[in-house]
N, C-alpha and C positions, 0 to 999 in steps of 0.2 A: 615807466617805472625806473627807477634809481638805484643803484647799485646797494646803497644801505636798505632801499624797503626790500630787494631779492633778500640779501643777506637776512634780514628779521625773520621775513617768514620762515628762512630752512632754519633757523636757531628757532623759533618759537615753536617751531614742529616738534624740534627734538626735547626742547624744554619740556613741555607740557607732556609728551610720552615717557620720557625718563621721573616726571612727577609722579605718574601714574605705574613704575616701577614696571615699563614694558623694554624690549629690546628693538632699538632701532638699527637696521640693516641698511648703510647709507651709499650708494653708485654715484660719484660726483666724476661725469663724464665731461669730455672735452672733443668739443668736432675742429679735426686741425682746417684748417684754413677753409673755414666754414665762408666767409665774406668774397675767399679768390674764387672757389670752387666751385660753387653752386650755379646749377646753369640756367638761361635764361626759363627753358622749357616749364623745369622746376617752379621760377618763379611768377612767373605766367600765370601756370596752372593756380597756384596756392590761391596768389590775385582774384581770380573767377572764382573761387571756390567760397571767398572772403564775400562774395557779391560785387565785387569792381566792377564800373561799367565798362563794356568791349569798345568805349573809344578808348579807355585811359589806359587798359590795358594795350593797344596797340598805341600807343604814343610809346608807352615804356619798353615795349617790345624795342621798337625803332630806334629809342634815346639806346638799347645796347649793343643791338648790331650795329649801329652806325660811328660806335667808338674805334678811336685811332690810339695809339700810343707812338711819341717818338722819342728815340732818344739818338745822341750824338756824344762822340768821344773821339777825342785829336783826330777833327776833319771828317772822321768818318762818319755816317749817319742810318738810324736805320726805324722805320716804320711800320706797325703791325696792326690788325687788326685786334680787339680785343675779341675772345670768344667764350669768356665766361664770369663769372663774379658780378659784385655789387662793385659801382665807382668808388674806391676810397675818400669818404671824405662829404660823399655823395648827402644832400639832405634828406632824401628818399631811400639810403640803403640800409639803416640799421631797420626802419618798417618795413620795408620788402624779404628782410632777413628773416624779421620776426614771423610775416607769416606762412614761411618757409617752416621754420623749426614749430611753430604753435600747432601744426600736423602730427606732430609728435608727443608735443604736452597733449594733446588730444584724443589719441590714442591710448595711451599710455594711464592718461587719469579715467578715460571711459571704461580702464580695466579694473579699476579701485587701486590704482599705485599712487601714491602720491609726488606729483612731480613737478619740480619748480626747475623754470630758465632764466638765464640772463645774458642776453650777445651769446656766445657760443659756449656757455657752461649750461651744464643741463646737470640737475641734481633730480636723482630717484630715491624716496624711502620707502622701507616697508615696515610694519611696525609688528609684534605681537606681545604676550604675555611670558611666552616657552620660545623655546630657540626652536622647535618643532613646528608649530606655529607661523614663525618668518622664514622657516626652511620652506613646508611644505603646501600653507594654505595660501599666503598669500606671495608666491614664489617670486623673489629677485631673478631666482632665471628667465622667468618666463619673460619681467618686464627687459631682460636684455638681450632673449631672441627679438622683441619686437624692437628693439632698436635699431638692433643688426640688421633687421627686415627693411628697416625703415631707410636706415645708411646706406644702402646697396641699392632700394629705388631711386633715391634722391641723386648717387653718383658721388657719396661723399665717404669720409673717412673716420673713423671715430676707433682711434689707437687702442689695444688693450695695456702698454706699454704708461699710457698717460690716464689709466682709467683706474681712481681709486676707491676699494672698496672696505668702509667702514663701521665696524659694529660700535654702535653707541648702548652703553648700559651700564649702570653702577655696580653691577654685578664684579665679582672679582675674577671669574674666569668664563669662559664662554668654548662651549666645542660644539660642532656638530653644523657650522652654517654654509659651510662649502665643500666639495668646488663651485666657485663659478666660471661662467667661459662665456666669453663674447669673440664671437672671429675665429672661433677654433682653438682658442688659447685661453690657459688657465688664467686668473685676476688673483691675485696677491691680498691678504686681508691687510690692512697698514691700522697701525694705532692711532695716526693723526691725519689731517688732510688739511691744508691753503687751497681756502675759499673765498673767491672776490679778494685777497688780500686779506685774512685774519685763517688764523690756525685754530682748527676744530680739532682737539680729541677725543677719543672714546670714551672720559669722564667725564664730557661737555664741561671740563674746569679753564680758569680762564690765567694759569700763571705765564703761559707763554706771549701771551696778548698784550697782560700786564708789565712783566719786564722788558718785552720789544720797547712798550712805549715808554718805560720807567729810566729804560736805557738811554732811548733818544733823547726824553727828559735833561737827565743828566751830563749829559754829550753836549747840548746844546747851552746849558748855564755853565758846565767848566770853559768852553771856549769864550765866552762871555763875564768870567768870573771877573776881568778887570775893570766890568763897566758895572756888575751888579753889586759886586763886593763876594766877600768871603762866607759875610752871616748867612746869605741869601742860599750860596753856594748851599752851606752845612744843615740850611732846612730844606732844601730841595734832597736830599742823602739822607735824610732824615725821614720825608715822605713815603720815599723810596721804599726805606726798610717797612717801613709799616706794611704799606700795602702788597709786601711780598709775604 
């Protein structure tokens, strides 16, 4: 899957909910150094659970304990064993990763949350009619004990610091949908979120998307204005305004 089809469905989510004038409750998590961290045992397991056969999975066993890393600096040199993560780089590690974390979209969606991944972003919504509703029947909390639950088997880390949590709704004011708490620590409600690289806000409106790119747009024909010309320049500034 490809970074724009993740991106569609968690916008097509929100589109089609906010159509139907419901409030979406959005957790757009980040597992830090999800690819260094994860250990082999971890990913072993996932492997067999996936149905791998037990030779492949001990070839891949073997392809990680049997990694070295060296490095050297003025003369001096020094060599480690590796004892955890995917190979950077590796053809096998962003699959290995996935069915790592797909234990969690699995969970997670088996509860009725609706939950999209991609590489080490993991997005949860929850949706309802009444702010009562996403508080209490289909609880955000619940799906971010099971996270935590899940963080702490696997031996990994998933920040509350980096972990944003967003109410999408056209509504003009919104109370009553928190706290939440992941790790023993409150989560912040924020008005916007950068996801995959594009800025989500609580009005699902797209000015801030539009002028980043209206920006570069124009950034890119003024430094070029000597070779496009002037007219060129003054319809591209022209575009601009429009579509702001």
């Amino acid at each position: 899957m490809s970074k724009e089809t993740a991106l569609f469905q968690v916008v097509h989510r929100l589109e089609k909910s906010l159509e139907h004038r419901e409030i979406v409750l959005g957790a757009f998590l980040y597992i830090e150094g999800a690819f260094d961290n994860t250990s082999f045992n971890t990913i072993i397991m996932a492997a067999r659970e996936r149905g791998l056969e037990e030779t492949c999975c001990r070839w891949i066993r073997s392809m990680f304990e049997c990694r070295l890393v060296h490095t050297s600096l003025m003369g001096s040199s020094l060599t480690a064993k590796v004892v955890g993560g995917c190979p950077q780089g590796g053809v096998l590690s962003h699959l290995l990763w996935n069915l790592v974390a797909d234990r969690l979209l699995i969970a997670t969606n088996d509860l009725g949350f609706s939950t999209f991944g991609y590489a080490d972003d993991m997005v949860i919504l929850v949706q309802g009619k009444f702010v009562h509703t996403v508080r209490e029947i289909t609880s955000m909390q619940e799906a971010l004990n099971v996270v935590a639950k899940w963080a702490v088997k696997e031996d990994l880390n998933i920040s509350p610091h980096k972990t944003a949590i967003v109410p999408f709704s056209k509504r003009r004011k919104l109370e009553g949908l928190g706290p939440l708490i992941l790790h023993a620590k409150e989560l912040k409600m924020l008005d916007e979120v950068k996801y995959l690289g594009v800025i989500l806000d609580s009005k699902l409106n797209w000015n801030q998307p539009l002028q980043k790119i209206i920006k570069k747009m124009q950034t890119t024909f003024a430094l070029d204005a000597h070779v496009v010309g002037n007219g060129v320049l003054d319809l591209v500034w022209c575009i601009g305004s429009i579509l702001v």
